[in-house]
Structures are given as C-alpha cells and as structure tokens.
PyMOL Python script that loads the backbone (N, CA, C, O; Angstrom):
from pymol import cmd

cmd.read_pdbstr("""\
ATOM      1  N   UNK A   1      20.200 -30.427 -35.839  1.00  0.00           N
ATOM      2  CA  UNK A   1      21.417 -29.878 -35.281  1.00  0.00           C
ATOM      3  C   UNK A   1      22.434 -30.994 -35.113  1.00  0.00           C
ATOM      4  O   UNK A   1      21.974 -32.019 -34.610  1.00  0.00           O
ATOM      5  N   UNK A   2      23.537 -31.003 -35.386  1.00  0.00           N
ATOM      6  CA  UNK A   2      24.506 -32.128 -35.872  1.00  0.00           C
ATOM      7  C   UNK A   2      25.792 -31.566 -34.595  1.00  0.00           C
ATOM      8  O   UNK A   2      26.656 -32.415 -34.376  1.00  0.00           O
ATOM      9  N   UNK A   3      25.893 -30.514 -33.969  1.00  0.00           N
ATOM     10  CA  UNK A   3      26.500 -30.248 -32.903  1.00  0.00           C
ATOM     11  C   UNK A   3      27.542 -31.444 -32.222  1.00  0.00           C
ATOM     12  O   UNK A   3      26.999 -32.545 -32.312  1.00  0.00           O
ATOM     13  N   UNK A   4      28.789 -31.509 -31.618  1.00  0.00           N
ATOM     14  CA  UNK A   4      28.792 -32.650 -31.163  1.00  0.00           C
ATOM     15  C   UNK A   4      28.409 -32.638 -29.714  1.00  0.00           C
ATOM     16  O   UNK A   4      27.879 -31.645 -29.217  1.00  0.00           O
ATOM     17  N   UNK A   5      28.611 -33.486 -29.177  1.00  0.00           N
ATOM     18  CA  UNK A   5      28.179 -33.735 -27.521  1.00  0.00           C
ATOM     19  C   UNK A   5      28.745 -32.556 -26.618  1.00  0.00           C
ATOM     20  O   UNK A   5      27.922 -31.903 -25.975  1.00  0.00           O
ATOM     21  N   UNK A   6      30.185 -32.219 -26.520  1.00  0.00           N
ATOM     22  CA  UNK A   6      30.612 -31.078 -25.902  1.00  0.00           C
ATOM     23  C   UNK A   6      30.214 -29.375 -26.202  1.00  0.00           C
ATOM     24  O   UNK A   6      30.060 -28.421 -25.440  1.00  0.00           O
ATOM     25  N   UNK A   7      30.148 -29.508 -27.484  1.00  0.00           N
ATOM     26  CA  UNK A   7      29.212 -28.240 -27.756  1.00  0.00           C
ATOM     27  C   UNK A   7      27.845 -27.827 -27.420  1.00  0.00           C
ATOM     28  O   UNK A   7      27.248 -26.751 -27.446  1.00  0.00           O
ATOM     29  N   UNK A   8      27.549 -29.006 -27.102  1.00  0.00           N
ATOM     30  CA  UNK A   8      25.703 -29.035 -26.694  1.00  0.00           C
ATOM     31  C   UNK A   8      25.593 -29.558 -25.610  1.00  0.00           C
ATOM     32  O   UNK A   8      24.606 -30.260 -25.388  1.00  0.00           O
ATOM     33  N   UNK A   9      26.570 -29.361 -24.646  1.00  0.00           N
ATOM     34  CA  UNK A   9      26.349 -29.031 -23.178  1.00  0.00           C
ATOM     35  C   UNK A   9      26.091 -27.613 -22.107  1.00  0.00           C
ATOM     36  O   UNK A   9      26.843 -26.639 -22.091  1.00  0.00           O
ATOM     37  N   UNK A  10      25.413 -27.702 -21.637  1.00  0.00           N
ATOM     38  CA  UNK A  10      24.832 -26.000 -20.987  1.00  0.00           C
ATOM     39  C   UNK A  10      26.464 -26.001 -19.796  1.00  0.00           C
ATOM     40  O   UNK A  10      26.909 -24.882 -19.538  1.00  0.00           O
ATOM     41  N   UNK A  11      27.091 -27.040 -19.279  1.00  0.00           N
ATOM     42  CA  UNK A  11      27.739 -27.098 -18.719  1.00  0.00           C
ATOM     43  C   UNK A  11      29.218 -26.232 -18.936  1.00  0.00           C
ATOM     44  O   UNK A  11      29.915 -25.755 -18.040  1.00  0.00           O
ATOM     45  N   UNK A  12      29.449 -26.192 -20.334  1.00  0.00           N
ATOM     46  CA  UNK A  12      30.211 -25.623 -20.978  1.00  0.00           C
ATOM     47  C   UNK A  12      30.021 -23.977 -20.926  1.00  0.00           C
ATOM     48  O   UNK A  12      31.012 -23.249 -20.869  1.00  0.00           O
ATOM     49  N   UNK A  13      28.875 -23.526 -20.945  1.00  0.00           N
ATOM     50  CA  UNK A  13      28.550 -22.223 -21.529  1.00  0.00           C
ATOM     51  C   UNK A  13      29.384 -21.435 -20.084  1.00  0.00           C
ATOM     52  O   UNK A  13      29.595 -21.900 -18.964  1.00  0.00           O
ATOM     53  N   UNK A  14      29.655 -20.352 -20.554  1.00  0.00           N
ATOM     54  CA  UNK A  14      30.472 -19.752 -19.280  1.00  0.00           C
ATOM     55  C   UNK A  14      29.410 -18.749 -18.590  1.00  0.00           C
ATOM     56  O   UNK A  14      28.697 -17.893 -19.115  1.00  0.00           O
ATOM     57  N   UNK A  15      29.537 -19.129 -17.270  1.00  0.00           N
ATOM     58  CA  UNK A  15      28.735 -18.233 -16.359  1.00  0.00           C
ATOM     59  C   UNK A  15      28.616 -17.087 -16.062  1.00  0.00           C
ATOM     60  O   UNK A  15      29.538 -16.709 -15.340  1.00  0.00           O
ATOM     61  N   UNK A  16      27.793 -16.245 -16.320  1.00  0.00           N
ATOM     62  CA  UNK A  16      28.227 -14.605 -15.993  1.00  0.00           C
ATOM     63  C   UNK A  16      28.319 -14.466 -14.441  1.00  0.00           C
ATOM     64  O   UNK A  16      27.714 -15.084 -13.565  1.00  0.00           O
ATOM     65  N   UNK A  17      29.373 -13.345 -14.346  1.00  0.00           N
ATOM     66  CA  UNK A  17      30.209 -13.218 -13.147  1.00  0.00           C
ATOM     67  C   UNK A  17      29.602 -12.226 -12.569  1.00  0.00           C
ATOM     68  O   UNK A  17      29.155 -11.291 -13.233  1.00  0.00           O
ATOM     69  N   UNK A  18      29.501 -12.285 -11.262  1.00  0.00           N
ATOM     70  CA  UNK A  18      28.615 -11.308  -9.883  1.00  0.00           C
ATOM     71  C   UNK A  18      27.054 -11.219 -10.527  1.00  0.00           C
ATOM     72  O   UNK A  18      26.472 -10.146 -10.687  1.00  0.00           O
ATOM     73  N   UNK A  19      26.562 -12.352 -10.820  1.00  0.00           N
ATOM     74  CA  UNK A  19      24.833 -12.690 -10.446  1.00  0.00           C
ATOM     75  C   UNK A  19      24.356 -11.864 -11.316  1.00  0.00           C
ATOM     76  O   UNK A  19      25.209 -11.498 -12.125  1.00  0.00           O
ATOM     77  N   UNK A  20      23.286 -11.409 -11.474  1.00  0.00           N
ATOM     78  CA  UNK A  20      22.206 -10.663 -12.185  1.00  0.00           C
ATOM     79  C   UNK A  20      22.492  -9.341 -12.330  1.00  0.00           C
ATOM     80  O   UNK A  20      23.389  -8.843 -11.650  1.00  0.00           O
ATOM     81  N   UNK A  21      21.764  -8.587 -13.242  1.00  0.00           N
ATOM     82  CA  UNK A  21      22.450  -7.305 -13.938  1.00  0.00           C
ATOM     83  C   UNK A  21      21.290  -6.917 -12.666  1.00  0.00           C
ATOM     84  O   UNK A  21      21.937  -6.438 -11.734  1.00  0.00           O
ATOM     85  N   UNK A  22      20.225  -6.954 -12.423  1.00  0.00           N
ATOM     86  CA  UNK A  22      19.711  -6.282 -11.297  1.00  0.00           C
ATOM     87  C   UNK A  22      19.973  -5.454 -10.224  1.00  0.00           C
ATOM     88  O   UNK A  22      19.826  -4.287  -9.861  1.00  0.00           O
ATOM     89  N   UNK A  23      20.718  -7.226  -9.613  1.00  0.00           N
ATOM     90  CA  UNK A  23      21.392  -7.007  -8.483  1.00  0.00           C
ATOM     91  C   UNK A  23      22.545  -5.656  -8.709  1.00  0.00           C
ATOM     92  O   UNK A  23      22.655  -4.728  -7.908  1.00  0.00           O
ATOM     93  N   UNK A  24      23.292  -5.795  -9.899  1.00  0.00           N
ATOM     94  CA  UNK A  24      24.434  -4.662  -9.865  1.00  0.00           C
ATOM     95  C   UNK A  24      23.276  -3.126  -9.942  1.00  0.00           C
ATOM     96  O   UNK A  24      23.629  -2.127  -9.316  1.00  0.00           O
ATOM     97  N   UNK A  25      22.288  -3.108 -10.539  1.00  0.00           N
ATOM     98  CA  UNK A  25      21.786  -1.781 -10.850  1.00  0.00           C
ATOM     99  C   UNK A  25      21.177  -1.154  -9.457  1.00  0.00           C
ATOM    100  O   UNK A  25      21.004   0.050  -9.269  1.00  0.00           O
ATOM    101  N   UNK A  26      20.904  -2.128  -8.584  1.00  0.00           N
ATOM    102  CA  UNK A  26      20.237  -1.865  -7.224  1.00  0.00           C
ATOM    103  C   UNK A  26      21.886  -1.248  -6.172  1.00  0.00           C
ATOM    104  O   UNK A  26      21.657  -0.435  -5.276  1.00  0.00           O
ATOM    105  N   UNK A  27      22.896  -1.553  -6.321  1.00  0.00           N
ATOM    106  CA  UNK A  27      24.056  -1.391  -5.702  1.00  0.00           C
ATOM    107  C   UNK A  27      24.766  -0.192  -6.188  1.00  0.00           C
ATOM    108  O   UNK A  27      25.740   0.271  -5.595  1.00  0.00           O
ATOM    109  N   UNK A  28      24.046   0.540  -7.774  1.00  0.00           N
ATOM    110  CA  UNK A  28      24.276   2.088  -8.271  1.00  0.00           C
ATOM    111  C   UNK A  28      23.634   2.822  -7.752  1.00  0.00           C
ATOM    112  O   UNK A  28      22.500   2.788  -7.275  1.00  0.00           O
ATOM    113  N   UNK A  29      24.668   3.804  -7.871  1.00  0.00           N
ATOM    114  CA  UNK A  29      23.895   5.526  -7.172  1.00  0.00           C
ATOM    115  C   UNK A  29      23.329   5.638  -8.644  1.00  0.00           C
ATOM    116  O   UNK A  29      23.410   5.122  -9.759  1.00  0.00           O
ATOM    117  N   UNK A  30      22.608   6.797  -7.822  1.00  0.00           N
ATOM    118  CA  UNK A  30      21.905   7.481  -9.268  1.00  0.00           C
ATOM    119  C   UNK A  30      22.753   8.264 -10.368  1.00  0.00           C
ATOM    120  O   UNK A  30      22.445   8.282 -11.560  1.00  0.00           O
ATOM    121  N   UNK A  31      23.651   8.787  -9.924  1.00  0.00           N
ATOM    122  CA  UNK A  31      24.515   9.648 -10.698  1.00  0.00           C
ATOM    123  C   UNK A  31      24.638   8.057 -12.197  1.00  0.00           C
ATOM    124  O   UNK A  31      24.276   7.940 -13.367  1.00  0.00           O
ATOM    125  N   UNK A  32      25.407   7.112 -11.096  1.00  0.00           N
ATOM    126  CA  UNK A  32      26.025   6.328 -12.066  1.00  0.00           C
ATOM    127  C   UNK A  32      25.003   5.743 -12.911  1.00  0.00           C
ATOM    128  O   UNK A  32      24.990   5.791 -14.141  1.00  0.00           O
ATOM    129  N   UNK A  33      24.342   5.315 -12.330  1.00  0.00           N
ATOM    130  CA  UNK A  33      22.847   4.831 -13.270  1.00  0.00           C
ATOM    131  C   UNK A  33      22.530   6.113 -14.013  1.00  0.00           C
ATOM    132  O   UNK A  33      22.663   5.854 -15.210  1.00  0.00           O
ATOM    133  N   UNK A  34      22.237   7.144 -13.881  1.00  0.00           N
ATOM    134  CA  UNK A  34      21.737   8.133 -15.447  1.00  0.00           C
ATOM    135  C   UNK A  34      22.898   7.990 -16.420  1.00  0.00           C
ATOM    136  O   UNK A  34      22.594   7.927 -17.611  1.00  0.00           O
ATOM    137  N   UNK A  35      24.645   7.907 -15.966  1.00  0.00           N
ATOM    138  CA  UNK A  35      25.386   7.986 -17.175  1.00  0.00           C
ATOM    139  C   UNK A  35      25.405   6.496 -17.736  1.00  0.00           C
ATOM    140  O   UNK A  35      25.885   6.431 -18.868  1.00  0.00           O
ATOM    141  N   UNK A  36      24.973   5.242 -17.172  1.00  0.00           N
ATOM    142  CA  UNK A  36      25.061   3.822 -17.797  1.00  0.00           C
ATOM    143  C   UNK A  36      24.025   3.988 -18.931  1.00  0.00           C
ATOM    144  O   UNK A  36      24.091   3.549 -20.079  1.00  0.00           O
ATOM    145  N   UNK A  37      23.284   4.548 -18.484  1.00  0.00           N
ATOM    146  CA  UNK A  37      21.570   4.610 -19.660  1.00  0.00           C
ATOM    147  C   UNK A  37      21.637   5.521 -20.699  1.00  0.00           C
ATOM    148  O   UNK A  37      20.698   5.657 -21.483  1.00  0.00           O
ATOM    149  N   UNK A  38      23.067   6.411 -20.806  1.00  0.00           N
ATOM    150  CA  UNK A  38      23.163   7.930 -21.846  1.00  0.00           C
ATOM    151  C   UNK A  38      23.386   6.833 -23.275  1.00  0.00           C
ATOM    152  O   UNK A  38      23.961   5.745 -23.303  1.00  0.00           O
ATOM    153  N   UNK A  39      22.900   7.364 -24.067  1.00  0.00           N
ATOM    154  CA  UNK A  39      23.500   6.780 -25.277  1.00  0.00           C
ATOM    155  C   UNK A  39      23.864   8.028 -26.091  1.00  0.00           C
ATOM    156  O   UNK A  39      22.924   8.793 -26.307  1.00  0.00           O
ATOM    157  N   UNK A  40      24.871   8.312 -26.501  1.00  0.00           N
ATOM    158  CA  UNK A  40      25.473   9.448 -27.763  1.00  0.00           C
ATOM    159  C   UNK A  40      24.967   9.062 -28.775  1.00  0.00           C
ATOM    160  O   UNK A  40      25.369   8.064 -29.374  1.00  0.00           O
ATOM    161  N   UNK A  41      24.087   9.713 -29.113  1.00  0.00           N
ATOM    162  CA  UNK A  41      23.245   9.949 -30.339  1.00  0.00           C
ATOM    163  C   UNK A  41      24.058   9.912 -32.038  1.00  0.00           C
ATOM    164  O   UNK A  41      23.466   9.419 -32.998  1.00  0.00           O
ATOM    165  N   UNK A  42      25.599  10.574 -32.163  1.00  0.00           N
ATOM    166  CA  UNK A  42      25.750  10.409 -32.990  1.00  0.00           C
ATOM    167  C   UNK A  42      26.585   9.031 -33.367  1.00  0.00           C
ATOM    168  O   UNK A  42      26.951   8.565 -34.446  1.00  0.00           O
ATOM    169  N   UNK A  43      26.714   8.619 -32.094  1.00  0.00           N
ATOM    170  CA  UNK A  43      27.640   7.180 -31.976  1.00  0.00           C
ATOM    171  C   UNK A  43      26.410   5.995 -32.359  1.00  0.00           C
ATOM    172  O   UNK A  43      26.822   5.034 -33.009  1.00  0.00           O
ATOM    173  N   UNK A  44      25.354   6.003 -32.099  1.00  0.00           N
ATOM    174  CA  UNK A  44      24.423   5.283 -32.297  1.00  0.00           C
ATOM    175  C   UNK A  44      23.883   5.338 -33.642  1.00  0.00           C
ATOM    176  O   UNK A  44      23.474   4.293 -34.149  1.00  0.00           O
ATOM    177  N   UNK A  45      23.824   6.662 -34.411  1.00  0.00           N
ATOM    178  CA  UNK A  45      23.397   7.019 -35.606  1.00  0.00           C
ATOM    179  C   UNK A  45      24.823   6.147 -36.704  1.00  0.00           C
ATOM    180  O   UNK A  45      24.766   5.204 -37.493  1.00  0.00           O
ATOM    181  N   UNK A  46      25.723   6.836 -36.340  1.00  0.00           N
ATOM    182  CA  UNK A  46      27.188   6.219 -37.012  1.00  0.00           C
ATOM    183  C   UNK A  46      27.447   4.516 -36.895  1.00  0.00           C
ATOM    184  O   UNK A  46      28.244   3.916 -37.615  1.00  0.00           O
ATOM    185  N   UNK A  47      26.793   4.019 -36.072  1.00  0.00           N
ATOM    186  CA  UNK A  47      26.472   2.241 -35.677  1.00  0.00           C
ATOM    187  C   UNK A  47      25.580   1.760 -36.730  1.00  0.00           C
ATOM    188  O   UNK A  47      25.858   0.932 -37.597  1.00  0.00           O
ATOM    189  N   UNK A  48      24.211   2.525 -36.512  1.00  0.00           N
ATOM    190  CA  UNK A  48      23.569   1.604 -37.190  1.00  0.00           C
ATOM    191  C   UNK A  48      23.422   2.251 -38.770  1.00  0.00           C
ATOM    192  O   UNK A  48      22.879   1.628 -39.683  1.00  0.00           O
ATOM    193  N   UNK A  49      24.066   3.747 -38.931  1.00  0.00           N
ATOM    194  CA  UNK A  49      24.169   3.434 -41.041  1.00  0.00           C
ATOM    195  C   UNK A  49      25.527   2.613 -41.501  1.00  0.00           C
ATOM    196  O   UNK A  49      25.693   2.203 -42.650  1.00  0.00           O
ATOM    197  N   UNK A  50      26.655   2.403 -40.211  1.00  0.00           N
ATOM    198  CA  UNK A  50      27.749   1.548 -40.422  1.00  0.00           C
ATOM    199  C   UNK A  50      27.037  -0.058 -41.042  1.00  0.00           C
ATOM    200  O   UNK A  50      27.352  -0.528 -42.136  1.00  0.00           O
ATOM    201  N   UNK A  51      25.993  -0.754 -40.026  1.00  0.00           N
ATOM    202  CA  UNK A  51      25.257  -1.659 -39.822  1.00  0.00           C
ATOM    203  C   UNK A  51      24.260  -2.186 -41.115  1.00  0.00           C
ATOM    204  O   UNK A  51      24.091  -3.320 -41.563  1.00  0.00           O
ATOM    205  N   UNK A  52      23.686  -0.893 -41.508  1.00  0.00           N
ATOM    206  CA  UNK A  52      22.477  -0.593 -42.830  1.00  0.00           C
ATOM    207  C   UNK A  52      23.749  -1.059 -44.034  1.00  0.00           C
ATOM    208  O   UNK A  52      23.864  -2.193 -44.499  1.00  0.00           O
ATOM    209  N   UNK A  53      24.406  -0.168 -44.288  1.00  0.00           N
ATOM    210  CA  UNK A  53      25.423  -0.131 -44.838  1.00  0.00           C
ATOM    211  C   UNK A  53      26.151  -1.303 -45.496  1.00  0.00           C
ATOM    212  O   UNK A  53      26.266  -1.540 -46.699  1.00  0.00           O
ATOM    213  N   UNK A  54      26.793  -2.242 -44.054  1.00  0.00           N
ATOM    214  CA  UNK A  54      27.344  -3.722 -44.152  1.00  0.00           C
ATOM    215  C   UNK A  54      26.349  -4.783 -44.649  1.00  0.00           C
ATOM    216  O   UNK A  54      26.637  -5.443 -45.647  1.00  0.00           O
ATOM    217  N   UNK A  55      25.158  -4.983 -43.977  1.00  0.00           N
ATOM    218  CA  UNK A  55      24.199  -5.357 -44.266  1.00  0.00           C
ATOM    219  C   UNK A  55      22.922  -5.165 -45.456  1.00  0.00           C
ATOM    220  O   UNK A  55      21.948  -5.915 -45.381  1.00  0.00           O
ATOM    221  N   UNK A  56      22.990  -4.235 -46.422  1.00  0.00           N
ATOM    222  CA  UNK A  56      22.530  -3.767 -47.305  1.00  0.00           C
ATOM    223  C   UNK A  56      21.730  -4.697 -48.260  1.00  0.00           C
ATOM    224  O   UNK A  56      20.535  -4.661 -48.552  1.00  0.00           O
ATOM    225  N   UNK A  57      22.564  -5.409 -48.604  1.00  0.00           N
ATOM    226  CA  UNK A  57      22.076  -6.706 -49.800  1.00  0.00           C
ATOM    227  C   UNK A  57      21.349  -7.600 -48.572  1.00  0.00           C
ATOM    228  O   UNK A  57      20.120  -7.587 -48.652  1.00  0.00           O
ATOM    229  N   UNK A  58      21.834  -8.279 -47.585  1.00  0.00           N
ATOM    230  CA  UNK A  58      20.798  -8.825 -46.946  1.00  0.00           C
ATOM    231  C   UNK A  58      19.355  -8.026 -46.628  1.00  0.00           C
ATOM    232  O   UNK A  58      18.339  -8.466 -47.164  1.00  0.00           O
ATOM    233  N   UNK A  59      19.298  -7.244 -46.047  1.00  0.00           N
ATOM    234  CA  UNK A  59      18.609  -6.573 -45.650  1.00  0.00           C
ATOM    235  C   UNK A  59      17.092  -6.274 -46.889  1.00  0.00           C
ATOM    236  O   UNK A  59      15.933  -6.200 -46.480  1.00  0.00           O
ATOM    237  N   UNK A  60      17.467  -6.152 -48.298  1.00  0.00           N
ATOM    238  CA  UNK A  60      16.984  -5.931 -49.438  1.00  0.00           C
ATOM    239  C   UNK A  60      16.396  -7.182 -49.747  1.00  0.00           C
ATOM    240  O   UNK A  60      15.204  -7.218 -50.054  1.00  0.00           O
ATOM    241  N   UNK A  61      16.975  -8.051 -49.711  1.00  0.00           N
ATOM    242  CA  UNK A  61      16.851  -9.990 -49.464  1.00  0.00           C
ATOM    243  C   UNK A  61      15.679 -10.042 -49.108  1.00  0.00           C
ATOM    244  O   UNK A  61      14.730 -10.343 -49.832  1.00  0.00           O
ATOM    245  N   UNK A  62      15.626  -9.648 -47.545  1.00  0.00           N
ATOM    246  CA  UNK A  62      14.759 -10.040 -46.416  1.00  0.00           C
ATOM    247  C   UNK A  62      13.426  -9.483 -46.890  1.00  0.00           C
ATOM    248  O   UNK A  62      12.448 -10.204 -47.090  1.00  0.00           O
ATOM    249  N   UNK A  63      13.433  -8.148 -47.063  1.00  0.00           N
ATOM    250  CA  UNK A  63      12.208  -7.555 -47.588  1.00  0.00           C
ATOM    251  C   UNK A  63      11.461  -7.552 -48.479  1.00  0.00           C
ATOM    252  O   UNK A  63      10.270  -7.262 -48.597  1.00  0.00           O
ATOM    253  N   UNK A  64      12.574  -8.056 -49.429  1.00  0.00           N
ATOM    254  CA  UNK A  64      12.224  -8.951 -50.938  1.00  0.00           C
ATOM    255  C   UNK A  64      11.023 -10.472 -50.594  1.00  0.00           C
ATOM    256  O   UNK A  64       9.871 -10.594 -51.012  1.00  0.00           O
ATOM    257  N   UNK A  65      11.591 -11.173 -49.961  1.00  0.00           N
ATOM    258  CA  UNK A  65      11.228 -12.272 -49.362  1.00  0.00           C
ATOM    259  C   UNK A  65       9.877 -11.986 -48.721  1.00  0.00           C
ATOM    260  O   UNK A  65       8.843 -12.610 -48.958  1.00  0.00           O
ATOM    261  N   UNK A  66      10.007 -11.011 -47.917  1.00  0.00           N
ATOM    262  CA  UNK A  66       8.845 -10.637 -46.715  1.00  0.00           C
ATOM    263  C   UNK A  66       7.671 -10.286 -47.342  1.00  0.00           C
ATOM    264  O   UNK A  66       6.526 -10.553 -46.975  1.00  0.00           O
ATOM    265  N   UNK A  67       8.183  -9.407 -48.726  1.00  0.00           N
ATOM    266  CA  UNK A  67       6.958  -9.097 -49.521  1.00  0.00           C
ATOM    267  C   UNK A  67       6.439  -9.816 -50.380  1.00  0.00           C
ATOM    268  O   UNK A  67       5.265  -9.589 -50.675  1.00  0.00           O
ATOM    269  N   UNK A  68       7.102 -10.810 -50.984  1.00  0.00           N
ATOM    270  CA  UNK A  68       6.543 -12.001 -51.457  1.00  0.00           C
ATOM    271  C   UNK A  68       5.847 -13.091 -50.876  1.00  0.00           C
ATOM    272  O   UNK A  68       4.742 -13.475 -51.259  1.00  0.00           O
ATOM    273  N   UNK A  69       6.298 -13.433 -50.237  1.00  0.00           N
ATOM    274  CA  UNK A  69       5.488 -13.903 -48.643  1.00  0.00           C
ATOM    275  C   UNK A  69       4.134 -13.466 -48.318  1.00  0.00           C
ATOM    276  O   UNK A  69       3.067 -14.036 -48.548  1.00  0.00           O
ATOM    277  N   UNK A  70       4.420 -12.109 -47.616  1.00  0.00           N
ATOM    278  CA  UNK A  70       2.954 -11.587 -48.064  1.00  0.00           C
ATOM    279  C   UNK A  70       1.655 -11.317 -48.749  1.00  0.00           C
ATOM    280  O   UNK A  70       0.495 -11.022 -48.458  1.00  0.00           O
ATOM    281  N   UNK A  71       2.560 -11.610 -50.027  1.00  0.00           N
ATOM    282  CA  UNK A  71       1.384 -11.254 -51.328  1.00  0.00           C
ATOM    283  C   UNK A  71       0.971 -12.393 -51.742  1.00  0.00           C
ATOM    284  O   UNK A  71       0.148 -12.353 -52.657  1.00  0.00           O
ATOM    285  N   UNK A  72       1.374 -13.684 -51.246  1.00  0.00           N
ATOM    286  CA  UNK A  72       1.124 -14.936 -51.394  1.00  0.00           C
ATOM    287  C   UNK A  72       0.412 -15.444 -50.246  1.00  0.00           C
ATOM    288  O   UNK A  72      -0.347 -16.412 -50.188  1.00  0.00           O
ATOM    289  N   UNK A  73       0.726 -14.751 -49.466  1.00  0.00           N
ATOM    290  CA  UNK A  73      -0.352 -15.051 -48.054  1.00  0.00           C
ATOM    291  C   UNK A  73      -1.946 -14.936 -48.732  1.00  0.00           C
ATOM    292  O   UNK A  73      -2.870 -15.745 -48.818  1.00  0.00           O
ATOM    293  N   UNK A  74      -1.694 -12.891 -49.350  1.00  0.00           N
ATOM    294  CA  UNK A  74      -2.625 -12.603 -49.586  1.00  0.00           C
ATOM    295  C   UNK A  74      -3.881 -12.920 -50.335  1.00  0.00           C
ATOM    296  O   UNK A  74      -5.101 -12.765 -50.291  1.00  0.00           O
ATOM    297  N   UNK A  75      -2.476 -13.693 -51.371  1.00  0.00           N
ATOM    298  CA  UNK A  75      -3.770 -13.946 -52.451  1.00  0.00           C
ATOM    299  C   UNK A  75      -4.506 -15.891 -52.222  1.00  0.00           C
ATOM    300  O   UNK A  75      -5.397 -16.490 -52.825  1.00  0.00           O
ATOM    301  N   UNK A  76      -3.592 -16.296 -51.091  1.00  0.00           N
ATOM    302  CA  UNK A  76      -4.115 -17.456 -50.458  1.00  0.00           C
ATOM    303  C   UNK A  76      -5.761 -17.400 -49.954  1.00  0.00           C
ATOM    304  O   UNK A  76      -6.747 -18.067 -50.265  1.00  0.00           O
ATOM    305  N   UNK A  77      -5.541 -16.280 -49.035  1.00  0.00           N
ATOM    306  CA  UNK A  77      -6.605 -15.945 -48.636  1.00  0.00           C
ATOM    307  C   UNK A  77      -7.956 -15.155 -49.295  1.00  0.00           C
ATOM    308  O   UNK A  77      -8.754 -14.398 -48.742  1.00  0.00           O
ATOM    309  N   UNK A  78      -7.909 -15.514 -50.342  1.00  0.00           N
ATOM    310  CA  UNK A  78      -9.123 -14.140 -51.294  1.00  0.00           C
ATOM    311  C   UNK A  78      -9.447 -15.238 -52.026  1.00  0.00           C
ATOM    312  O   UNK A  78     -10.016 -14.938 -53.075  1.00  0.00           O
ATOM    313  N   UNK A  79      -9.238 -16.779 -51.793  1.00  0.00           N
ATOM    314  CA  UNK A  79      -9.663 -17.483 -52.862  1.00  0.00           C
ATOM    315  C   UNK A  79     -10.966 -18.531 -52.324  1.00  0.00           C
ATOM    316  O   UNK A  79     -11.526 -19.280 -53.124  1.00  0.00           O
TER     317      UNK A  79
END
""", "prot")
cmd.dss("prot")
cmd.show_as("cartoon", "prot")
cmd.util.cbc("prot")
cmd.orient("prot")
C-alpha cells in the first residue's frame, strides 16, 4: 500500500454522528422500527437487475475464474 501518511491516518476518517446505530434503535417506537426494516420489493428487485446488469462482464469474470480455480484445486487433489 503506497498511501501517503495523511490518507493512512484513522484520525482523518470522519466520525459517525450520535454513537451507535443501537443506541438510536433502542430510542424507536415500534411503529418506527417496523417501517425502517420494510424493504419494497420491487425497488430492491429493480437495484439489483440494475446492479447484475452494470456488472455483467465482471460478474462472468469472477465465475469464470472461480471455476477454474476449482477444477484446479480439484484435480490437485486426485493426484
């Protein structure tokens, strides 16, 4: 990692504001806590074929790789 000195200080990183996500979920009513946890199903579906989509050729890459990998594991081991 070739980073310089100011980039690779923790000092820098910015602090998240009002403490732990905990603490805020313990200070929700319930109402508000069931609608924080809803996820819209077709907004999530429309995310991740947006996602599949953008990512496509990587994604084909990876599995390409993963299965070669594998079959070289495999035949490591049978010898």
């Amino acid at each position: 990692n070739k980073r310089c000195q100011l980039h690779s200080l923790d000092t820098h990183k910015p602090k998240p504001l009002g403490g732990c996500w905990m603490d805020v979920w313990e200070l929700m009513s319930q109402e508000c806590r069931d609608e924080v946890v809803l996820i819209d199903s077709s907004c999530l579906l429309e995310t991740l074929e947006t996602y599949l989509r953008k990512h496509r050729t990587l994604l084909l890459q990876r599995k390409s790789r993963e299965c070669a990998t594998y079959l070289e594991f495999c035949r490591d081991n049978t010898d």
